[in-house]
Backbone bond lengths (Angstrom), bond angles and torsions (degrees), N, CA, C in turn:
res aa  C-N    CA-C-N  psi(-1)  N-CA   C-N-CA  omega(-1)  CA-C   N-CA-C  phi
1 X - - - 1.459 - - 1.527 109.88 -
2 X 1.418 124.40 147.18 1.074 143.79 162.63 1.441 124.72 -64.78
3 X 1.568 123.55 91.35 1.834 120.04 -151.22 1.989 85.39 -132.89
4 X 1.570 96.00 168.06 1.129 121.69 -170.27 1.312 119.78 -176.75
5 X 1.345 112.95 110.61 1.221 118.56 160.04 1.820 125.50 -41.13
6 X 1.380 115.43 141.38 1.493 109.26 177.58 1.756 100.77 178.90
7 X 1.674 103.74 -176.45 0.971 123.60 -169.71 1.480 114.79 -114.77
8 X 1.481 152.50 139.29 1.166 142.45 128.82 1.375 139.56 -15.23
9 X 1.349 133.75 126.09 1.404 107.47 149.43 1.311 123.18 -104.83
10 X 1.733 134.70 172.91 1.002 126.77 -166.86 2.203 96.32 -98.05
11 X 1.188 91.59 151.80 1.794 104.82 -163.34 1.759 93.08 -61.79
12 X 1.016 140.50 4.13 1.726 120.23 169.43 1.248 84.15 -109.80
13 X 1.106 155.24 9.24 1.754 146.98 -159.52 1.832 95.91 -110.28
14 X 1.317 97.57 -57.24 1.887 103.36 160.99 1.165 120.65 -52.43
15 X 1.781 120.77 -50.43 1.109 90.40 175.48 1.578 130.21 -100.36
16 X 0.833 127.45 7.50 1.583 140.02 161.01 1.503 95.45 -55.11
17 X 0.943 130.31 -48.99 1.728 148.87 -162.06 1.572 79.29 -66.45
18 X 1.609 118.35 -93.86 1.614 126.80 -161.69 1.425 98.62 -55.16
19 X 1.053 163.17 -47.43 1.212 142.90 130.90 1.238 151.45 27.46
20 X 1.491 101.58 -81.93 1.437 118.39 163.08 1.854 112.71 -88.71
21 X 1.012 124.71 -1.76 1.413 135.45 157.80 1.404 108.98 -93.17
22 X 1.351 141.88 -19.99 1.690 133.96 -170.36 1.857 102.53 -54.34
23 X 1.408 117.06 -42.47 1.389 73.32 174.58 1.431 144.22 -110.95
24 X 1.306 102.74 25.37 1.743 116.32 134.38 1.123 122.59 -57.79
25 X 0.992 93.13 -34.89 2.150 87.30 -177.34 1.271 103.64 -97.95
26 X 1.284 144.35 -2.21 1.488 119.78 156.36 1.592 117.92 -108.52
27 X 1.333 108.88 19.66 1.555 129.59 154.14 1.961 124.33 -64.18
28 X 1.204 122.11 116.48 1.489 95.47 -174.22 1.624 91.69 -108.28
29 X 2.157 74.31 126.23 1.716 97.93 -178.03 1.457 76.51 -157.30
30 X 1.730 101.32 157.08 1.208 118.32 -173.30 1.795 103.15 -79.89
31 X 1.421 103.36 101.65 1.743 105.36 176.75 1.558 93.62 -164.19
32 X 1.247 119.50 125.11 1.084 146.98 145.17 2.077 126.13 -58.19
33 X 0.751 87.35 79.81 1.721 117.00 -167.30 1.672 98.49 -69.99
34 X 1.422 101.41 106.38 1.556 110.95 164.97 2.158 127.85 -44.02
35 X 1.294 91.27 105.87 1.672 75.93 -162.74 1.444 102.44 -60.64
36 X 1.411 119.82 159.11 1.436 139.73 -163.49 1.367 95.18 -53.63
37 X 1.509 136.77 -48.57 1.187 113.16 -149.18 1.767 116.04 -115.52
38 X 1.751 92.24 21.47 1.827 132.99 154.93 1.267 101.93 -62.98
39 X 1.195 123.48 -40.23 1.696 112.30 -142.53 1.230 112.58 -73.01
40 X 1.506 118.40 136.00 1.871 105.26 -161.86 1.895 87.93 -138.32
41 X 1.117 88.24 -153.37 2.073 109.71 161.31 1.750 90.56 -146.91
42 X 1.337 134.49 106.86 1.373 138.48 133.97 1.589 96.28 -15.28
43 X 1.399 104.23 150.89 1.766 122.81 157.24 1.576 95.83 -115.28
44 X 1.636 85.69 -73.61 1.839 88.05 179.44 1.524 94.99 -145.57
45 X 1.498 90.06 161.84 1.608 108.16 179.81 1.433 111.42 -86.99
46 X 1.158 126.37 141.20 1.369 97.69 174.19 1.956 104.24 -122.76
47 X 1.382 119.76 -17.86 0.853 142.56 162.17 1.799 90.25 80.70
48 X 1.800 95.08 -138.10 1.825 91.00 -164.41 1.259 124.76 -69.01
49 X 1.583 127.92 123.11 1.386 125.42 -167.59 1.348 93.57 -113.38
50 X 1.585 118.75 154.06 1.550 128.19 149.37 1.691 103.43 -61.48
51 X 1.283 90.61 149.81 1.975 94.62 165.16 1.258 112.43 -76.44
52 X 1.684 148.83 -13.47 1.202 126.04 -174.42 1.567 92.73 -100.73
53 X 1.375 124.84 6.47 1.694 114.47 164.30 1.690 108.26 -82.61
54 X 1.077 108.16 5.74 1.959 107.56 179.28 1.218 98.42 -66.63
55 X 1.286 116.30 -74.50 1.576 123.28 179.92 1.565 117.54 -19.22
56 X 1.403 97.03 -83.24 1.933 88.46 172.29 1.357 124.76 -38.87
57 X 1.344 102.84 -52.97 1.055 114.03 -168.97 1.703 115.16 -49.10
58 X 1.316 92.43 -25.81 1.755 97.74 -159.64 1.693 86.91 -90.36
59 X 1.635 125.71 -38.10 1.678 90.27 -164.01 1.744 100.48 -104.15
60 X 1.868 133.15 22.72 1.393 115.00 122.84 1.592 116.01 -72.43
61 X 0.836 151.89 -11.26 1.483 149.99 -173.27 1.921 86.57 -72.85
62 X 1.187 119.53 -78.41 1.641 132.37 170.40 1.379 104.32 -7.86
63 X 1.545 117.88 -73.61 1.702 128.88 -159.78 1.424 87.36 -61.39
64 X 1.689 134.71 -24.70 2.149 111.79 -134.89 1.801 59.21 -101.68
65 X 1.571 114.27 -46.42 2.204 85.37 -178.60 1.388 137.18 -76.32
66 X 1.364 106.90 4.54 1.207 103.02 162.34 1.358 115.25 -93.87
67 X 1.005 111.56 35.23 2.358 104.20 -172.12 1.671 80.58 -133.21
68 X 1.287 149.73 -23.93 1.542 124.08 157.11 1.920 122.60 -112.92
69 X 1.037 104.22 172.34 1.255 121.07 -149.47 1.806 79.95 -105.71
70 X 1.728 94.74 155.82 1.681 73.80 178.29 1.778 102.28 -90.89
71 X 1.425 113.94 -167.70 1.379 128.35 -172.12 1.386 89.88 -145.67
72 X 1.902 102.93 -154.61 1.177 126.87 169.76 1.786 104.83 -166.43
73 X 1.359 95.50 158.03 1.941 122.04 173.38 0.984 97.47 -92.68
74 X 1.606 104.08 155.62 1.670 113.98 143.79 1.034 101.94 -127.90
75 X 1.794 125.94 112.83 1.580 144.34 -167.19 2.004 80.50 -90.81
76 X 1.600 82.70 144.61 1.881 118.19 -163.35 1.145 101.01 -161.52
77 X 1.325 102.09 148.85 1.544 107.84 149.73 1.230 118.66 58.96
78 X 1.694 143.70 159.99 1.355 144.16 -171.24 1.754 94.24 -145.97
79 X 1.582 91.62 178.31 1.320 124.41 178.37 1.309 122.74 178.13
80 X 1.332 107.66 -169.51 1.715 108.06 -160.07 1.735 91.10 -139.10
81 X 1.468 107.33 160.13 1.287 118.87 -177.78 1.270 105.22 -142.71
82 X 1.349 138.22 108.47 1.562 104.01 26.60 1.921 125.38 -90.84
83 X 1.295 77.67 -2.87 1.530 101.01 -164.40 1.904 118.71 -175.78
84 X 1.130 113.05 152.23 1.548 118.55 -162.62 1.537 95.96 -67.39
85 X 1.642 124.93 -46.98 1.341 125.64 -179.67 1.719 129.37 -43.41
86 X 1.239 98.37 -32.36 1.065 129.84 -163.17 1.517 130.16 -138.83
87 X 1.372 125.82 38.65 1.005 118.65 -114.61 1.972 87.23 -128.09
88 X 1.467 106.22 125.68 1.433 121.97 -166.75 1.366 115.77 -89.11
89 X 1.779 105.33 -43.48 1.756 110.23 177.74 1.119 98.23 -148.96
90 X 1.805 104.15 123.11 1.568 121.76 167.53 1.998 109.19 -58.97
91 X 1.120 85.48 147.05 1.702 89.59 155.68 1.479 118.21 -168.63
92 X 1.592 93.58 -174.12 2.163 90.26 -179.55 1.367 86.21 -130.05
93 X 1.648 94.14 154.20 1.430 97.21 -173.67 1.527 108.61 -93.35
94 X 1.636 93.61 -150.15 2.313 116.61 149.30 0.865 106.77 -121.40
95 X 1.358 113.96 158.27 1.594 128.75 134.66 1.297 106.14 -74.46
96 X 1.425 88.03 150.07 1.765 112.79 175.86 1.254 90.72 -77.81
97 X 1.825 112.10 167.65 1.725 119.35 3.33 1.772 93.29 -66.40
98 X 1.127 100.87 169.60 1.795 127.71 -171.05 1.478 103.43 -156.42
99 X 1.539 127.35 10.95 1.149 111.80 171.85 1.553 122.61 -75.99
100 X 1.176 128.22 -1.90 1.405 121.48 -163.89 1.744 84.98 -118.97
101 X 1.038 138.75 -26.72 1.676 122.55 171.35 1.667 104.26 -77.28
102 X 1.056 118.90 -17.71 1.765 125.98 -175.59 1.350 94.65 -86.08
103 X 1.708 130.20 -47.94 1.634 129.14 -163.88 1.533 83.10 -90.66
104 X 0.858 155.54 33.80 1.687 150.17 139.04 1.477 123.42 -110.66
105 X 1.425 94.68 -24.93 1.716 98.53 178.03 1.706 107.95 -100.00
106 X 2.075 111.25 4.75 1.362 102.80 176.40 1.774 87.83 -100.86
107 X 1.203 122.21 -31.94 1.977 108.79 -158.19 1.931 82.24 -80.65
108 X 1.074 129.98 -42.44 1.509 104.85 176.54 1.561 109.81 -62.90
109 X 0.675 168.47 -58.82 1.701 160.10 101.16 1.570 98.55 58.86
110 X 1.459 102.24 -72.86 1.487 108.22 -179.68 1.315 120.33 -68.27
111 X 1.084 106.20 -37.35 1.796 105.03 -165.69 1.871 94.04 -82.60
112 X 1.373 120.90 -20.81 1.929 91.14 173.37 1.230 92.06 -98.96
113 X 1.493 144.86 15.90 1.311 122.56 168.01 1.771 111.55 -80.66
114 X 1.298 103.99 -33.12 1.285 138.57 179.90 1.742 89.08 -51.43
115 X 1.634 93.89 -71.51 1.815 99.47 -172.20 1.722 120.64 -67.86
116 X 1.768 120.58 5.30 1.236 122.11 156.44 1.293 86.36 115.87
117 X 1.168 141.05 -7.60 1.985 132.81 173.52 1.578 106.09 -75.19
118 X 1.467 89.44 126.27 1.577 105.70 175.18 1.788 95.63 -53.41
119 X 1.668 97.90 145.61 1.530 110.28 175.75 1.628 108.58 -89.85
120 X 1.388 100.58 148.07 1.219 93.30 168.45 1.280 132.54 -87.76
121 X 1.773 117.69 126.12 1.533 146.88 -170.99 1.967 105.70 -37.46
122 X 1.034 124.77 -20.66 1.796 108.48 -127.19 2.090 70.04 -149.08
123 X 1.266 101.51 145.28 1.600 117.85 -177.31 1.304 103.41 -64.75
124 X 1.066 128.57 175.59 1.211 148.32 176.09 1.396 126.17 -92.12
125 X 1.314 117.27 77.82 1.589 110.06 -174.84 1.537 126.67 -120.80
126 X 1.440 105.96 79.20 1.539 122.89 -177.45 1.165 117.95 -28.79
127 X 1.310 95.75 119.86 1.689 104.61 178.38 2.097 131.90 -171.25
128 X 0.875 103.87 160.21 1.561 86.10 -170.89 2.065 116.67 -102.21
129 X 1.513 108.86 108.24 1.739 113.54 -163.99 1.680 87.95 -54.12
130 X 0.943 115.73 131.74 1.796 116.95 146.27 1.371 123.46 -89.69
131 X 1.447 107.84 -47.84 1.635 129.75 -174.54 1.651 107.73 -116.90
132 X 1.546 99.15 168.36 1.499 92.50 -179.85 1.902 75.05 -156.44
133 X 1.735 120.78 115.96 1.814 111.62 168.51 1.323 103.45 -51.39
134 X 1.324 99.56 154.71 1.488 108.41 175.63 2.153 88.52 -135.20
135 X 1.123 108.81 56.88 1.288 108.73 -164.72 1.419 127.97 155.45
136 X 1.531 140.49 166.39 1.324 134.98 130.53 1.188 133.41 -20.68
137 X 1.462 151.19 112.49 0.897 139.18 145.06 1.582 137.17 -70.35
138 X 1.073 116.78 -176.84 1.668 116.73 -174.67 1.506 98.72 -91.13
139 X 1.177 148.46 135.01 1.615 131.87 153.55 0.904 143.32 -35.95
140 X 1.123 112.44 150.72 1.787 115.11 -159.23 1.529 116.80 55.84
141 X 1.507 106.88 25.97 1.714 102.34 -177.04 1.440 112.94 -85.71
142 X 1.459 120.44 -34.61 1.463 125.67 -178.28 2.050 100.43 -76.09
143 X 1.254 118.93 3.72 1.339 108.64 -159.21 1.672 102.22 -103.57
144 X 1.989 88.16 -27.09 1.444 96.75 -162.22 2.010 84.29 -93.89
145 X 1.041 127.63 -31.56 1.452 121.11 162.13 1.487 114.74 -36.14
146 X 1.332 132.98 -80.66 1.564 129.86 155.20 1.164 142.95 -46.17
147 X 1.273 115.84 -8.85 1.349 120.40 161.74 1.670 121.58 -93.80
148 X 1.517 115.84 -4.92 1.332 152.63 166.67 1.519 105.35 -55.98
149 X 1.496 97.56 -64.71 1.279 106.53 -158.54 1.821 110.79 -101.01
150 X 1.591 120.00 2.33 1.286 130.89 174.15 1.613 96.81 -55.35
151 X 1.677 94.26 135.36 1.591 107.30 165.39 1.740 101.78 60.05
152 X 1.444 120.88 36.15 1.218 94.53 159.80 1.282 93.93 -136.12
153 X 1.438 106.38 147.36 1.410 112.38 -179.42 1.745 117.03 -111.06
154 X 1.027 113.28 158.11 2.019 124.80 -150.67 1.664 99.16 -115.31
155 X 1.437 132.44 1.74 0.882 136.39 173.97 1.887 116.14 96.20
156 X 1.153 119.59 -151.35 1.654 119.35 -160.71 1.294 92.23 -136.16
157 X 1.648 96.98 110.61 1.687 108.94 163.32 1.701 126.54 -77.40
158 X 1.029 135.63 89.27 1.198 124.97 159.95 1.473 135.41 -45.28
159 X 1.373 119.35 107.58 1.316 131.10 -158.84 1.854 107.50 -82.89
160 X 1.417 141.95 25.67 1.274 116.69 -150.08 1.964 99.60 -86.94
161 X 1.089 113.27 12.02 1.762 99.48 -173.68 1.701 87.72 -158.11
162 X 1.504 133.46 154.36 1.107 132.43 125.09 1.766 122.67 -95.18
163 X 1.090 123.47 175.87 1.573 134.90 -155.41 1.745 119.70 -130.92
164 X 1.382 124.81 107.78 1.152 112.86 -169.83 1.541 103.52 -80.25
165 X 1.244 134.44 138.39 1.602 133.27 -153.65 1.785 95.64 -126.48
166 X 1.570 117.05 139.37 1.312 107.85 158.94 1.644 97.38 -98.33
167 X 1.115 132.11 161.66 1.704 176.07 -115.50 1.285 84.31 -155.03
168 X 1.389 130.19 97.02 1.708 119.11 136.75 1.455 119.28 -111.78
169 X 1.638 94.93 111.89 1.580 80.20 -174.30 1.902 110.87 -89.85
170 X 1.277 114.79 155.32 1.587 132.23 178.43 0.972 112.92 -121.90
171 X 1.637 109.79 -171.42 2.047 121.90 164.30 1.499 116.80 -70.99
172 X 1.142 92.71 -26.77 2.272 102.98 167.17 1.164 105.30 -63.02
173 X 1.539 124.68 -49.18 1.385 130.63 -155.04 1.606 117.67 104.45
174 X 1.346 129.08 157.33 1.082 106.44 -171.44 1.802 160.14 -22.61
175 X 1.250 133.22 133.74 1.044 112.76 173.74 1.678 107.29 -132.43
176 X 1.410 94.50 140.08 1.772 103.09 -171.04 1.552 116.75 -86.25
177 X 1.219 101.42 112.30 2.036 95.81 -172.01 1.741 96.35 -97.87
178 X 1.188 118.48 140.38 1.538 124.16 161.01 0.954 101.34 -81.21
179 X 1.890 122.15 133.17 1.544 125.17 155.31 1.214 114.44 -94.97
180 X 1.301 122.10 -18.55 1.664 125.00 177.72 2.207 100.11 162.83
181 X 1.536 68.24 157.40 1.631 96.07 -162.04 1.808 101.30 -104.19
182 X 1.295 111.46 151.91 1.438 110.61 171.40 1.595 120.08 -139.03
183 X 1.305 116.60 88.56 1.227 129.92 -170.90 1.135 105.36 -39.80
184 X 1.454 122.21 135.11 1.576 142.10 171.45 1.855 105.09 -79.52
185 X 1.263 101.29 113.30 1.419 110.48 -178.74 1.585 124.30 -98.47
186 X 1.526 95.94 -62.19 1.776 114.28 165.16 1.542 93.96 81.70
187 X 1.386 119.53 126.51 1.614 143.65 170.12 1.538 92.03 -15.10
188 X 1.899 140.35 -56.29 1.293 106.55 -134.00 1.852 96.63 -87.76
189 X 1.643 100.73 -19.93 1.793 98.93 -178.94 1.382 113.26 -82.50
190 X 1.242 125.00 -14.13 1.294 127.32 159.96 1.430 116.84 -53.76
191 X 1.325 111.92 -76.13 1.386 114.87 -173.92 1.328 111.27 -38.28
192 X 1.612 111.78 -49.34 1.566 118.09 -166.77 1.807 98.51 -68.31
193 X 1.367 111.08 -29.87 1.449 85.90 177.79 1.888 122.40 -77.68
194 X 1.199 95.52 -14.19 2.143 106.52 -176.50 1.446 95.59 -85.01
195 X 1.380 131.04 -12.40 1.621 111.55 159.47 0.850 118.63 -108.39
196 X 1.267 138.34 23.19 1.681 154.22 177.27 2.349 87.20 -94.03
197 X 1.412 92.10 -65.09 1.680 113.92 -179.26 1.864 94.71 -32.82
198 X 1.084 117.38 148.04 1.624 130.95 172.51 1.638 91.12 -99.33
C-alpha cells in the first residue's frame, strides 16, 4: 500500500485555502487541484509499504510523538516549486517559528531511517500542495498564483497528533484513508502522566 506520514487541517483552514484559490481552479489550465478534503502537510512520504511493516512502523512513530509537545501553524501565503517560472506544484505556506514542526519532521526522519525507510533527499519545507501542473502553462501563471495569495493568511493550525494515511489512488484521483493517529505528548506530559499511573 501507498502510506504517508502527515498532518490534518482544521475544516475553516481548507476552506479559506479553496477559497482564496477558487479562481485558479475554475480557470482551464492544466493543474490538478487538491480536492478540499486532500489538503494535508506531508511529514514524509513513505510510498509502497508491506502490511506487516505497519506494526513497527506504528510503535516508532509512538516514541518520535511522545518526545514533542504539541504546538500550532499559521498557514499564509503560497508558492510554487520549484520555482514561479516553471512551476510544477502550487502551495501555501507558514509563518515562522517552524522549529518544532521541522524538530518533529527531523526525529521522525530518524526513527524510519533507523527502521530501514529510505530518508528523505530534499530539505524540509512545510507546507500545504493545492495543485500539482499536469502541463504547460500560460506565462506569468505561477507569478500571478503567488501574488494572489501574498499577505493572506488561512487561519491557525493546531498541531496536537500527526496521522499515518494510506494513498488510494482511483478514477477521481487520490483518496487519503487514516490508519491511526499518534498524539504529540513531549517528555514534560508524559512524565506527569507515569506518576499519576500506580
Amino acid at each position: 500500500m501507498r502510506a504517508f506520514l502527515g498532518i490534518g487541517l482544521p475544516a475553516g483552514t481548507r476552506e479559506a485555502i479553496v477559497s482564496a484559490t477558487e479562481i485558479f481552479r475554475g480557470l482551464h489550465a492544466p493543474v490538478a487541484w487538491t480536492a478540499p478534503e486532500n489538503l494535508h502537510i506531508t511529514l514524509n512520504f513513505l510510498g509502497e509499504i508491506l502490511p506487516e511493516r505497519v506494526a513497527p512502523l506504528q510503535r516508532s512513530m509512538r516514541v518520535v510523538a511522545a518526545g514533542i509537545g504539541p504546538f500550532s501553524l499559521a498557514a499564509a501565503g503560497g508558492g510554487a516549486f520549484p520555482g514561479t517560472r516553471n512551476p510544477r506544484i502550487f502551495w501555501v505556506g507558514f509563518l515562522e517559528p517552524l522549529e518544532l514542526v521541522r524538530q518533529l519532521q527531523q526525529n521522525m526522519g530518524n526513527a524510519l531511517s533507523g527502521a530501514g525507510f529510505s530518508r528523505e533527499d530534499r530539505p524540509f519545507h512545510p507546507h500545504i500542495t493545492v495543485g500539482r501542473t499536469r502541463g504547460a502553462l500560460p506565462p506569468a501563471w505561477g507569478e500571478r498564483f503567488v501574488q494572489s495569495l501574498s499577505g493572506k493568511g488561512f487561519g491557525v493550525v493546531p498541531v496536537s497528533s500527526f496521522t499515518l494515511y494510506e494513498s488510494r489512488l482511483g478514477p477521481g484521483g487520490a483518496v487519503y484513508a487514516p490508519l491511526c493517529d499518534f498524539r504529540l505528548e513531549g517528555p514534560d506530559k508524559r512524565e506527569t502522566r507515569e506518576e499519576k499511573e500506580p
